[in-house]
C-alpha positions in Angstrom: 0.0 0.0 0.0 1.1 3.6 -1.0 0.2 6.9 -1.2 1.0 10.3 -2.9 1.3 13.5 -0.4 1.6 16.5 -1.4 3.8 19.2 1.6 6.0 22.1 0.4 4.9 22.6 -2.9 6.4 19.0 -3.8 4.6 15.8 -4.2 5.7 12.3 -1.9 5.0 8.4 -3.1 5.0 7.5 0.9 4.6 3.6 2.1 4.3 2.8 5.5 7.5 2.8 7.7 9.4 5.0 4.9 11.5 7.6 6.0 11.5 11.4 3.9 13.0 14.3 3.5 10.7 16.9 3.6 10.8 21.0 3.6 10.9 22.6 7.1 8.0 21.9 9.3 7.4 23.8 12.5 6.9 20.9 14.5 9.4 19.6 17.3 11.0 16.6 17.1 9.1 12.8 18.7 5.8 14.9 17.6 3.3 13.1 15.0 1.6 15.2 12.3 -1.3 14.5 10.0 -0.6 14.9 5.9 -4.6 15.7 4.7 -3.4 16.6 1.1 -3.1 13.0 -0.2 -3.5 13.1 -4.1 -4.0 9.3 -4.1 -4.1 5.5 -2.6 -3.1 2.2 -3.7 -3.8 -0.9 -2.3 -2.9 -3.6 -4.4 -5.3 -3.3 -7.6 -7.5 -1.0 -5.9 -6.9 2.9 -6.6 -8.4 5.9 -5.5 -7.2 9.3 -7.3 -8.4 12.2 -5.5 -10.0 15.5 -7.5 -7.5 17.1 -6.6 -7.3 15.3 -3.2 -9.4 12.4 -1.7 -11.8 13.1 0.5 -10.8 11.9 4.1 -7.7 11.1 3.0 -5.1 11.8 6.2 -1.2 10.3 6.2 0.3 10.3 9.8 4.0 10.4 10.5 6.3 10.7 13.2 9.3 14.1 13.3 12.6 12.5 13.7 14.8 15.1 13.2 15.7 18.6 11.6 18.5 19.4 9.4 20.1 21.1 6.9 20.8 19.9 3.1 24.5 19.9 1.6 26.0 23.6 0.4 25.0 24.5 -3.0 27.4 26.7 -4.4 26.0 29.5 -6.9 28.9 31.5 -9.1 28.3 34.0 -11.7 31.5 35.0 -14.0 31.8 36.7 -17.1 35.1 36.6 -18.2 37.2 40.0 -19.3 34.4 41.9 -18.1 35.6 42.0 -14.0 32.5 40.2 -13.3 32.5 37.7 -10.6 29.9 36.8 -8.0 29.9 34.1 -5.3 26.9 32.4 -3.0 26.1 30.0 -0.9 22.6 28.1 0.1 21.8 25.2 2.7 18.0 24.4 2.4 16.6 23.4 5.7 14.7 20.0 5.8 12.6 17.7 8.4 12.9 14.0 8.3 9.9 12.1 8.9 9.1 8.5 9.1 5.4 7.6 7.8 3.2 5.3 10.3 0.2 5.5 9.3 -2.0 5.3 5.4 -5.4 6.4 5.6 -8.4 6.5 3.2 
């Protein structure tokens, strides 16, 4: 059994017991929280498709921990034109395990 979540603008094909990296939630860590934008269900050769989500539909999981991605360096350079720019980003993340599939 599976399902499609959608959290942070990106969608999720979650089973139960798997373990995501998901955008920042502010929720501390040990806390469970509910997904209610599930986009679809399948259980073997039954499945539901939601329009655009199923009605009832929830997704539990469990916070294990927050954290921050790996460093993503942006450069800009032009050469001969004394053009040179440098940047970093870490993108901040929360990593769930899924316990529970709901329809």
């Amino acid at each position: 059994m599976y399902a499609v979540i959608a959290t942070g603008g990106k969608q999720y094909r979650v089973s139960q017991g798997d373990t995501i990296k998901v955008e920042k939630l502010d929720v501390s860590e040990g806390d469970t929280v509910d997904f209610d934008k599930v986009l679809m269900v399948a259980d073997g050769e039954n499945v539901t498709v939601g329009a655009p989500y199923i009605e009832g539909g929830k997704v539990s999981a469990r916070i294990k921990t927050h954290g921050r991605g790996k460093k993503i360096e942006i450069i800009k350079f032009k050469r001969r034109k004394h053009y040179r720019r440098q940047m970093g980003h870490r993108q901040s993340y929360t990593e769930i395990e899924i316990t529970a599939i709901g329809a």
